[in-house]
N, C-alpha and C positions, 0 to 999 in steps of 0.2 A: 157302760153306756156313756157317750161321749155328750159333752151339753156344747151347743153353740156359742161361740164369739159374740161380745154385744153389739149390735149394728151401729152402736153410736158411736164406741169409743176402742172398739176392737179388743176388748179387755178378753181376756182367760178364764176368770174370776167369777164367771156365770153361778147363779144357783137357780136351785126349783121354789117355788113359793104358790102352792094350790096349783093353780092353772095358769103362772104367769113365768117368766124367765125375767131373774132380777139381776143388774150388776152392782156390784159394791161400789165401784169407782166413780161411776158418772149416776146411779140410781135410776140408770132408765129403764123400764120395763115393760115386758110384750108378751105378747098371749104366744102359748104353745105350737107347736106344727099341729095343724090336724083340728085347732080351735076354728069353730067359724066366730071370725071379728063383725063386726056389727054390720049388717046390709048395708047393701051400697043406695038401698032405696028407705030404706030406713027412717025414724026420725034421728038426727044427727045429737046429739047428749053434749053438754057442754059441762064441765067437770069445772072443782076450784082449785084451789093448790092440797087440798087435801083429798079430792078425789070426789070429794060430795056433787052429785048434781045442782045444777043451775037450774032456775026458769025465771020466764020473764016476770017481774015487779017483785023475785028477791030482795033482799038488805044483804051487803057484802064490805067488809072491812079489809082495805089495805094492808100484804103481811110486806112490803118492802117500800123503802122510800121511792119513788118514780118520779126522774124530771121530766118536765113536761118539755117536747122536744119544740123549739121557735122561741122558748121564756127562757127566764131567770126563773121560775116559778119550781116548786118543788112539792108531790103531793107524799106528804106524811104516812111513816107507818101507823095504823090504830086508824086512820080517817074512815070515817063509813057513810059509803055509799048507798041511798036508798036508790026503788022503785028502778031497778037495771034496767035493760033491753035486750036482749039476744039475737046477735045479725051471724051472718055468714063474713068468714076472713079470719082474717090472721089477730085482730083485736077485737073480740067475740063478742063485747059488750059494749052499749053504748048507755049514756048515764049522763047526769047532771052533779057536777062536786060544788059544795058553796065555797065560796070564794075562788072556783076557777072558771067554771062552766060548762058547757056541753064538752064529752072528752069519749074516748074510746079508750077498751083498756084490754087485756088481757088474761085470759081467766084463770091460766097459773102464776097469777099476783096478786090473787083478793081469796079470801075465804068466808063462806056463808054465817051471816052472824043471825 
């Protein structure tokens, strides 16, 4: 049995892991042929950088430094965010950080604390 190419980085290297197809190289990972992925009507699941579900008025903690893009400002790893938001797009959360302000961020760059 032949395992598929990874669509992200066209790697070889594919393995099986449960019900997912994982690459070693870039660590992206996708559900099997024949999986149904999540309806398209669905509630939408906002995940963190370790996989755990989001909702809204979580506490989540910054795992990478992030400049904030128009400053000099720079928000710290360890910083923790309370009371999120969950919108639709591409920076999934919307939130207040003290000492910067209202900010949007992305949810593979915080983990649920």
């Amino acid at each position: 049995m032949s395992l598929p190419k990874c669509p992200k980085c066209n790697s070889e290297f594919v393995y099986e892991d449960g019900a997912l197809y994982i690459c070693p190289e870039c660590s992206h990972e996708w559900p099997q042929a024949g999986d149904a992925a999540e309806p398209a009507d669905g509630p939408r699941v906002v995940r963190d950088a370790n996989g755990t579900p989001l909702v809204d008025g979580d506490s989540v903690i910054v795992v990478k430094d992030l400049k904030v893009k128009g400053s000099s400002l720079v928000i710290k790893v360890g910083t923790k965010v309370k009371s999120i938001r969950l919108v639709e797009g591409d920076h999934d959360i919307d939130c207040k950080i003290d000492g910067v302000g209202a900010m949007s961020l992305k949810s593979e760059f915080v983990k649920k604390a």
